[in-house]
C-alpha positions as CSV (number, residue, x, y, z in Angstrom):
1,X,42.6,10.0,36.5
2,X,39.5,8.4,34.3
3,X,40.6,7.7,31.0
4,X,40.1,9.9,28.5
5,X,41.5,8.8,25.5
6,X,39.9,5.6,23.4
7,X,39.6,3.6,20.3
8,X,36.0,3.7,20.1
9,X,33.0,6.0,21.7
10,X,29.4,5.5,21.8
11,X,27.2,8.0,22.8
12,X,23.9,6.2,23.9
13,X,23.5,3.0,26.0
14,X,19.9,1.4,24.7
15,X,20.0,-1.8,22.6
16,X,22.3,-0.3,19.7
17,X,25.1,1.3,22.0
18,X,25.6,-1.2,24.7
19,X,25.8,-4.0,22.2
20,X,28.4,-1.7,19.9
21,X,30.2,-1.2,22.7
22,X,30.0,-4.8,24.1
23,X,31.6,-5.8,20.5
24,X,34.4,-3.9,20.3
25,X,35.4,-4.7,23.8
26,X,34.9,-8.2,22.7
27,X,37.6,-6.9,19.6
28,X,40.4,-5.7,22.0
29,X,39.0,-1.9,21.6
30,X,39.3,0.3,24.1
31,X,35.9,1.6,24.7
32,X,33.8,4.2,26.4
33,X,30.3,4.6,26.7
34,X,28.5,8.1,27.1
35,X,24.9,7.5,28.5
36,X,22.7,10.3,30.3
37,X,20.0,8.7,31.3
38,X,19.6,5.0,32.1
39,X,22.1,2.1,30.7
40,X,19.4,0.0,28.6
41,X,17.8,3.4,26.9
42,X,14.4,3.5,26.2
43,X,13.6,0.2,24.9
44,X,14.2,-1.7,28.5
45,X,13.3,1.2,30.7
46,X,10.5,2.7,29.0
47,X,9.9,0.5,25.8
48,X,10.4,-3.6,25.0
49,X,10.5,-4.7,28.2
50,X,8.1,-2.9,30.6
51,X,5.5,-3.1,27.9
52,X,6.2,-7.0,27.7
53,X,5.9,-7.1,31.5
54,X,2.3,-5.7,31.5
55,X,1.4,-7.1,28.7
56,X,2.3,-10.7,30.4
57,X,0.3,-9.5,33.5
58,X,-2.5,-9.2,30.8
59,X,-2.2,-12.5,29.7
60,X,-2.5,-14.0,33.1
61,X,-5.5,-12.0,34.0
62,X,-7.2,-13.6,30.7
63,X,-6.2,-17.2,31.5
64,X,-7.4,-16.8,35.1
65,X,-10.6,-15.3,33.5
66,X,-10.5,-17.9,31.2
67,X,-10.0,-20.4,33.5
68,X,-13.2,-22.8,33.6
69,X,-12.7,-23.8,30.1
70,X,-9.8,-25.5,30.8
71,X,-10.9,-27.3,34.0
72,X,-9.9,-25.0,36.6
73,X,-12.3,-23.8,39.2
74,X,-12.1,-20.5,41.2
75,X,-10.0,-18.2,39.3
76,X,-13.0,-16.9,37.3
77,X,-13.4,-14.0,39.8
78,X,-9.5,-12.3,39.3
79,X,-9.1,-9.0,39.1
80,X,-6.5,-6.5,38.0
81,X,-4.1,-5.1,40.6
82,X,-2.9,-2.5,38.7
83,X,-0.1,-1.2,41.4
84,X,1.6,-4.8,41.5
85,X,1.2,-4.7,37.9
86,X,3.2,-1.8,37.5
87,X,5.9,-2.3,40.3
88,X,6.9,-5.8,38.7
89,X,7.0,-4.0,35.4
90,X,9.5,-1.9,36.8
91,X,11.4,-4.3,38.9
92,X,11.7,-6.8,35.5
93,X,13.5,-3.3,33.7
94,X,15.1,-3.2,36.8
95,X,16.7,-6.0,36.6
96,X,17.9,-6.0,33.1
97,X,19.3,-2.1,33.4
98,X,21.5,-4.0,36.7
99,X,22.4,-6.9,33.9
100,X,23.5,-4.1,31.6
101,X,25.2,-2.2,34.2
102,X,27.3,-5.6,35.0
103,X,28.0,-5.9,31.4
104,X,30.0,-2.9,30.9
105,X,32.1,-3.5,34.1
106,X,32.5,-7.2,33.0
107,X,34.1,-6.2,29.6
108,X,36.1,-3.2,30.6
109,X,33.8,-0.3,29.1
110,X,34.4,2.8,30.6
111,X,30.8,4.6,31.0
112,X,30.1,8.2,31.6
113,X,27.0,9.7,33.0
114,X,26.6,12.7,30.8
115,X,25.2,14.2,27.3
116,X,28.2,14.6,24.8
117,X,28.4,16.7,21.3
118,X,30.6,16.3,18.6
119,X,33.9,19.0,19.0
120,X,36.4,18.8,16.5
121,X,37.4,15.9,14.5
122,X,37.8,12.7,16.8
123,X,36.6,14.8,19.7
124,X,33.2,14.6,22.3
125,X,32.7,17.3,25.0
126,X,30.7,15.4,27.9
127,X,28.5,18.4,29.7
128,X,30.1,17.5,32.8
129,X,33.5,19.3,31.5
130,X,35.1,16.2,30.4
131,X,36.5,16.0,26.6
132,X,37.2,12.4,25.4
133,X,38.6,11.8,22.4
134,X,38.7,8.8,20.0
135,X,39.3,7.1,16.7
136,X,35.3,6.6,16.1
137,X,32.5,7.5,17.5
138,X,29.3,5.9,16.8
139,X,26.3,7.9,17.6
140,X,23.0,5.9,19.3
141,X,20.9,8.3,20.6
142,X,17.7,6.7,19.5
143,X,14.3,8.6,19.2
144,X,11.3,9.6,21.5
145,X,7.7,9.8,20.7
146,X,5.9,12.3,18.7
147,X,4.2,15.3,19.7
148,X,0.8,16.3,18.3
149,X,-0.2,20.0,18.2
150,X,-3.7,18.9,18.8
151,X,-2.6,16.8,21.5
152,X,-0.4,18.6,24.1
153,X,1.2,16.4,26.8
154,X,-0.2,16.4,30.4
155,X,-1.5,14.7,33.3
156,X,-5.0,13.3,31.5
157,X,-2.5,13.0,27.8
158,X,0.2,10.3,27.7
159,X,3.0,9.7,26.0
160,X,4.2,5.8,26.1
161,X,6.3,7.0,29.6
162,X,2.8,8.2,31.8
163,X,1.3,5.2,30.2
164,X,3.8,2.5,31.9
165,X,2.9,3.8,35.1
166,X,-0.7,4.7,35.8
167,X,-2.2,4.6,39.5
168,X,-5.5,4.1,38.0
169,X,-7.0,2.2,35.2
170,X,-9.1,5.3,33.3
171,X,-12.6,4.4,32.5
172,X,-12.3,5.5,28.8
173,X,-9.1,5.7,27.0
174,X,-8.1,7.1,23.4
175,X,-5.2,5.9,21.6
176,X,-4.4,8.1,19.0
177,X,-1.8,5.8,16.5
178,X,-2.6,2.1,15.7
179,X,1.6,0.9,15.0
180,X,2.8,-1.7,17.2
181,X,2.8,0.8,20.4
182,X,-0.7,1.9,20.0
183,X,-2.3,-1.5,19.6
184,X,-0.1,-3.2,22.4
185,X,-1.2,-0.6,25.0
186,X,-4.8,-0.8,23.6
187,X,-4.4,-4.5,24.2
188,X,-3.2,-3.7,28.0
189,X,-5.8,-1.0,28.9
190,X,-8.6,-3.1,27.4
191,X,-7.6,-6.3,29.3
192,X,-7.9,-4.7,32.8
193,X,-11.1,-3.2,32.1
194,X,-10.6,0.2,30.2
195,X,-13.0,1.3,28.0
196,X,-10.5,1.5,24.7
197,X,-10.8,3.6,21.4
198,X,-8.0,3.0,19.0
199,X,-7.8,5.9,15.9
200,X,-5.6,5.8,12.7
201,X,-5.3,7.6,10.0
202,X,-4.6,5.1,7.4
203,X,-7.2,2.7,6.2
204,X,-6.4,0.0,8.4
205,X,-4.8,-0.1,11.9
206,X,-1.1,-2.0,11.7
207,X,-0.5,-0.3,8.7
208,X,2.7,-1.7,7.5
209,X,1.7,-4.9,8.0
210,X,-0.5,-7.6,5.6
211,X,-3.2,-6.1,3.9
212,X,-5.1,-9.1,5.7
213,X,-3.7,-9.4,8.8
214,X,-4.0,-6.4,9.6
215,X,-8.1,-6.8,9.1
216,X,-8.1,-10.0,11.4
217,X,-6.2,-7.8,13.8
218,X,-8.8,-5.2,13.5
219,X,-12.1,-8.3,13.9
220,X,-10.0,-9.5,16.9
221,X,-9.7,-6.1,18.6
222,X,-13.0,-5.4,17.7
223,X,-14.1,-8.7,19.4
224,X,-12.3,-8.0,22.7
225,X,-14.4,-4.9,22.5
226,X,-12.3,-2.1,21.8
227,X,-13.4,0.7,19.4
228,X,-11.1,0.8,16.7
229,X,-12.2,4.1,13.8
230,X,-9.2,4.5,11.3
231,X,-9.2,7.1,8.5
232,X,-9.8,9.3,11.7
233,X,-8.1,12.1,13.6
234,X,-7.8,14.4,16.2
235,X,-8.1,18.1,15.3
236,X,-8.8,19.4,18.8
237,X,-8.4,18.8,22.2
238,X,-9.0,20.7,25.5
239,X,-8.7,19.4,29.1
240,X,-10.8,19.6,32.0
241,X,-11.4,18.4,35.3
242,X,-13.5,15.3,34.4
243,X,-11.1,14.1,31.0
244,X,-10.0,15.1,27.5
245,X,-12.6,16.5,25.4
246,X,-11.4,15.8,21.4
247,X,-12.6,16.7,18.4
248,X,-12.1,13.8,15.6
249,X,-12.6,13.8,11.8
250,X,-13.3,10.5,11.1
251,X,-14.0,10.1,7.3
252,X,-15.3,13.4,6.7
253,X,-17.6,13.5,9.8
254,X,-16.6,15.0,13.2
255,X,-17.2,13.8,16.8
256,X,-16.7,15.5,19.9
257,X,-16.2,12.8,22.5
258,X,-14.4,13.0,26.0
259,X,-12.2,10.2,27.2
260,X,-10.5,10.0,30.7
261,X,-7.0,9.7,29.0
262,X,-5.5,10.1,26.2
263,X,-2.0,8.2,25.0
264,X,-0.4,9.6,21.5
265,X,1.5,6.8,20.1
266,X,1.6,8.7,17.0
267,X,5.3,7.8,15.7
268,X,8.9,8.4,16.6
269,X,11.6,11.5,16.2
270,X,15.0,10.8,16.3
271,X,17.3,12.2,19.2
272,X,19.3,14.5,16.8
273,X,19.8,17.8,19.0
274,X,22.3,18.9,20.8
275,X,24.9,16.4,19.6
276,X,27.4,19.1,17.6
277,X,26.1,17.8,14.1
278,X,25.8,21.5,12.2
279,X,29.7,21.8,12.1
280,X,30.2,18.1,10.6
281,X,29.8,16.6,7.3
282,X,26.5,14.4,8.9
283,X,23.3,14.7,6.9
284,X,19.8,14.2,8.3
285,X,16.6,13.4,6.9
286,X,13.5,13.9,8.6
287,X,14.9,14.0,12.4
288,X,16.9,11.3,11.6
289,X,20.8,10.6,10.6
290,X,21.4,9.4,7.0
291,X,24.3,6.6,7.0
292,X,25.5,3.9,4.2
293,X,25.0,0.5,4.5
294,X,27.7,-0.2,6.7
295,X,26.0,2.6,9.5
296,X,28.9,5.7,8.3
297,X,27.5,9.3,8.1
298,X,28.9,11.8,5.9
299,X,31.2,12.7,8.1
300,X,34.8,10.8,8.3
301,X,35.1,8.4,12.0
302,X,31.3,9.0,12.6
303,X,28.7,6.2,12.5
304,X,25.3,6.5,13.6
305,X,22.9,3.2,14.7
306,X,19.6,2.6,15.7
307,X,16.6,4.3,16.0
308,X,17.9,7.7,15.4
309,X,19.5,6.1,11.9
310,X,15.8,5.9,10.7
311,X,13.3,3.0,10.1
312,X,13.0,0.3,10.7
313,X,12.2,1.2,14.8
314,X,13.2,-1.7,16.2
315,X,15.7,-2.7,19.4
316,X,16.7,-6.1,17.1
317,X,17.6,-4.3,14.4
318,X,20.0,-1.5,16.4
319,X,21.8,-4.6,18.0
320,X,22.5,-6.4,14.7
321,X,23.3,-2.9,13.5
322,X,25.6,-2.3,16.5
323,X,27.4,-5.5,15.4
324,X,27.8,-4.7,11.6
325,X,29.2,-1.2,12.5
326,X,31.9,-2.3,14.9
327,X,33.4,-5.1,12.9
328,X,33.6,-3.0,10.2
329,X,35.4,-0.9,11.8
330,X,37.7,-3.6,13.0
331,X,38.4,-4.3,9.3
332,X,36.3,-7.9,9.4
333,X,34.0,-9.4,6.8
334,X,30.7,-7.8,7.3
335,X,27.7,-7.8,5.2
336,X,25.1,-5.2,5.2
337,X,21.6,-5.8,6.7
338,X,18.7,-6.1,4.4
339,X,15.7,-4.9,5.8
340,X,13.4,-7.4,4.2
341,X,15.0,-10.0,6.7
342,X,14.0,-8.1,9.8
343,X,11.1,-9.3,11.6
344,X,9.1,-7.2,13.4
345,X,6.3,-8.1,16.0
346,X,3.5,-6.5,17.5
347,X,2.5,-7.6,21.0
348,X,-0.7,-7.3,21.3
349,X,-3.3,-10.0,21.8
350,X,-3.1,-11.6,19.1
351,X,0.2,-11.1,18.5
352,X,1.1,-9.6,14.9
353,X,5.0,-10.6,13.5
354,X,6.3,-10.4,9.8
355,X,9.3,-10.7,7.7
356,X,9.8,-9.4,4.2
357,X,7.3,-8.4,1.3
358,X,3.7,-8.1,1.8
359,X,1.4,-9.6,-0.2
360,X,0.4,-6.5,-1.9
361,X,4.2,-5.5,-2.3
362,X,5.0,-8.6,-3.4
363,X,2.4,-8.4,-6.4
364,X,4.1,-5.3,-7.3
365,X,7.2,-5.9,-7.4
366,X,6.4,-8.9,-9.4
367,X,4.3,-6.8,-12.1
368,X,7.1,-4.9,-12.5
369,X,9.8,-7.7,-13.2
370,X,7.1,-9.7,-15.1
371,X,7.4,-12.8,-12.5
372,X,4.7,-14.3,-10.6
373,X,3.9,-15.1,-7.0
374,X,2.5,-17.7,-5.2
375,X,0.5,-17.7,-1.7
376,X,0.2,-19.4,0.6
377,X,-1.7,-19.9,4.3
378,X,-2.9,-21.8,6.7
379,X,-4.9,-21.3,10.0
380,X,-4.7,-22.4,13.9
381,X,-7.7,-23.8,12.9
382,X,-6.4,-26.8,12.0
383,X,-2.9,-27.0,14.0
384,X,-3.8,-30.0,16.7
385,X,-1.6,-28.2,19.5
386,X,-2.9,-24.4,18.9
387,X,-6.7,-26.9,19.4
388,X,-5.3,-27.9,22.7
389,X,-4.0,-24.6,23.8
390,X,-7.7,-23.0,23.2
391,X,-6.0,-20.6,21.0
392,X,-7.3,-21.6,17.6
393,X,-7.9,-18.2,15.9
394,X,-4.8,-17.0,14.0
395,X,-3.6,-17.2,10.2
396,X,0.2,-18.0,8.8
397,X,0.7,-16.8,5.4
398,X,3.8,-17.0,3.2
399,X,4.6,-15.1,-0.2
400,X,7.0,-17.0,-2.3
401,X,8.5,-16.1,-5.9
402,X,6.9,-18.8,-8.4
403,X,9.7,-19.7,-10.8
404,X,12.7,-19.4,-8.0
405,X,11.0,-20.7,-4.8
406,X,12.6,-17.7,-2.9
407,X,10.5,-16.4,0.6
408,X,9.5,-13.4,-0.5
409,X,7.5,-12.9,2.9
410,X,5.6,-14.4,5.8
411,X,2.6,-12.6,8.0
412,X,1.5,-14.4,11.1
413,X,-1.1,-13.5,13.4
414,X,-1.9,-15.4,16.9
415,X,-0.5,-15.0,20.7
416,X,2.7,-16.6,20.2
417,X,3.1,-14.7,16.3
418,X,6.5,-13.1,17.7
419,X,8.4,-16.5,18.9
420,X,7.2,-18.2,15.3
421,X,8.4,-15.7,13.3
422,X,12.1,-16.3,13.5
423,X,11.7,-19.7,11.9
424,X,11.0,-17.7,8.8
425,X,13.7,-15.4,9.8
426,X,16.2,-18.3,9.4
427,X,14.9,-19.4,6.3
428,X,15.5,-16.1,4.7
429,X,18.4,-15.4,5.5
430,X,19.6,-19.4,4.8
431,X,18.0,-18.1,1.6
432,X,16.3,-22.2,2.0
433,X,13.7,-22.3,-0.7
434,X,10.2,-23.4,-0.8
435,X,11.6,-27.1,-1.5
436,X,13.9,-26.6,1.5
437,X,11.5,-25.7,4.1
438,X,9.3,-28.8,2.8
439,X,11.7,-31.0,3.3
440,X,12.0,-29.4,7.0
441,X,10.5,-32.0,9.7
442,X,8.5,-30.2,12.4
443,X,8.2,-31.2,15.5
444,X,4.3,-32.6,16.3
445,X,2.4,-31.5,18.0
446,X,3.7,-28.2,17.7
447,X,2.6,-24.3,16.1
448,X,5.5,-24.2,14.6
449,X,3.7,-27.1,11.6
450,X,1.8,-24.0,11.1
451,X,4.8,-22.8,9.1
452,X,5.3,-26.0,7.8
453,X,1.7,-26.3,6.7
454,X,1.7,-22.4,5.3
455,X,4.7,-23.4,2.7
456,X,3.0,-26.5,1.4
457,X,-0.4,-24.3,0.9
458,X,1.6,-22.2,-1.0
459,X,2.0,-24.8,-3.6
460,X,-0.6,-26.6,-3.2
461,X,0.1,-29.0,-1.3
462,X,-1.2,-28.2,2.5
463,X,-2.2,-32.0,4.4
464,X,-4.7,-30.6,7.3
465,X,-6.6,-27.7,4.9
């Protein structure tokens, strides 16, 4: 007979869950795993890595386009293939659901195919009959995508699923929500030949990033040709035969425009249904599941991580999450996560990553403890192997506290933003000061001087400015 009995349950197997349960196996747990869709959740099925997959294919496409100024004849004339683009998306998620898959088996997790709900103190009943019980349970559901009244879902309006796996690139295409998903599948759709509007309601698309990055974002977009309106939105739509007809307010004015697709990206809910939480002690906010800083709920034995434990929305964070919750619960040192030392990265082209305080936050914060801040940046402009790579456009800029030296916050914005930004990462949570990472020696040549270069700007002191 399967085991029914365990130490530890999770119930959800994307980025938070697998890793919690990898963990605690690693701790001599005994461990289950209750998953109803596929191992890998959203994030590499439907999320992370499929995006990354076509947004790679993107990239390609542009370098082949791009060829000639490098010295390389005949690839000028390349050309989407939008099916092979798609079917290596899927086989790369694929292959990384197998890897998770292996995973479980290699560390003893038991994993069951099913949708659970809390049933009594220490108890889960699966909805294939099965009742486990266990000492915790951690709960990593996640969180889907939005719906908008004004945009119901169909075959011409996409959620972030229907937009992984087109059969045809539309001619014109809306994106209603300029966050990290928005602009990374306006990126896509505009690199194999869409036609691409991109709408936000806030002042400025990215908008919890840099005040200014988030405007070189916007020039760049608006270079590659896509249409970006913010302080707009859709108050209507209907859909016919030839598109999407809308209806946008866009600053107090409104547009009637028709788009062959449409793709909300307009936020997250978290996946907090049907999981048994009205007879428990757990609280939730806003679709989501409130939890201390060591991932507990109100409710004694019952954790919650990831997505569906609120913002920040990110697969990195869930993991390190996933971590923090289990050893915990094993009784080991642990230290909670604080969220200004999460990166987060936007995939588009450029690439958008940050950690920390904004500028703009930063000044606040400092009005407010009557300290001062000091600035700092630098551009690919001058970085000798960004020059070489032909990709020369892009800003790094760093936020540090004036009297300590601490890194209060660093913006980047070029195509490799998201593998730069951990050096900053490091530093922060090294807690290195602004005398520590100019004493750092970076490798030349290299983009990573950027960072280098950045930090002495910052005090005055930048050597190719």
């Amino acid at each position: 007979m399967t085991k029914t009995s365990f130490d530890l349950v999770v119930v959800g197997g994307g980025p938070g869950g697998y890793v919690a349960a990898i963990r605690a196996a690693q701790l001599g747990m005994s461990v289950a795993l209750v998953e109803r869709a596929e191992l890998g959740g959203i994030c590499l099925n439907w999320g992370c890595i499929p995006t990354k997959a076509l947004l790679h294919s993107a990239t390609v496409l542009r370098a082949c386009r791009e060829a000639a100024h490098y010295g390389v004849t005949g690839a000028g004339e390349a050309r989407p293939d939008l099916a092979a683009m798609v079917a290596r998306s899927r086989k790369v998620a694929g292959r990384l659901g197998q890897g998770v898959t292996h995973l479980m088996k290699k560390n003893g997790v038991t994993v069951f195919a099913a949708s659970a709900r809390l049933a009594g103190s220490g108890k889960l009943a699966l909805d294939n009959g099965a009742t486990l019980s266990a000492k915790h349970i951690i709960l990593a559901t996640g969180a889907r995508a939005r719906d908008l009244p004004a945009l119901p879902a169909g075959e011409r309006i996409w959620a972030y699923r229907q937009a992984l796996v087109p059969t045809e690139i539309p001619k014109s295409l809306l994106v209603v929500g300029a966050g990290a998903i928005g602009a990374e599948f306006a990126s896509f759709y505009r690199a194999v030949g869409a036609e691409v509007t991109l709408i936000d309601m806030t002042p400025e698309i990215l908008p919890q990033e840099d005040a200014e990055i988030s405007q070189l974002a916007r020039k760049a977009f608006e270079k590659q040709g896509i249409r970006v309106l913010t302080r707009c939105a859709v108050t209507a739509s209907s859909t016919t035969a030839d598109g999407v007809k809308v209806t946008l307010e866009h600053e107090g004015r409104k547009l009637d425009q028709t788009f062959d697709r449409v793709i909300v990206a307009a936020g997250i809910v978290g996946n907090v249904e049907n999981l048994g939480l009205e007879q428990t002690r757990v609280k939730v906010e806003k679709t989501h599941i409130v939890t201390d800083d060591l991932c507990r709920t109100g409710e004694p034995g019952v954790y919650a991580i990831g997505d569906v434990a609120g913002a920040p929305w990110l697969a990195h964070k869930a993991s390190h999450e996933a971590v923090l919750c289990v050893e915990a619960i094993a009784g080991l040192p642990v230290h909670a996560i604080d969220p200004l030392r999460i990166p987060a990265c936007t995939y588009s082209y450029p690439q958008v990553a940050s950690i920390g305080m904004t500028e703009a936050r930063a000044r606040e914060h400092a009005s407010k403890t009557g300290g001062e801040i000091r600035v700092g940046k630098f551009t690919f402009a001058g970085n000798g192997k960004a020059i070489a790579m032909g990709e020369d456009q892009g800003l790094v800029k760093t936020v540090f506290d004036a009297k300590s030296g601490e890194l209060l916050g660093a913006h980047i914005i070029h195509p490799e933003a998201s593998e730069l930004i951990t050096g900053y990462g490091v530093a922060a949570s090294l807690e290195a000061t602004e005398e520590d990472l100019m004493h750092t020696v970076f490798a030349h040549p290299t983009l990573s001087e950027t960072l280098h270069e950045s930090v002495l700007a910052a005090f005055g002191r930048a050597l190719h400015a």
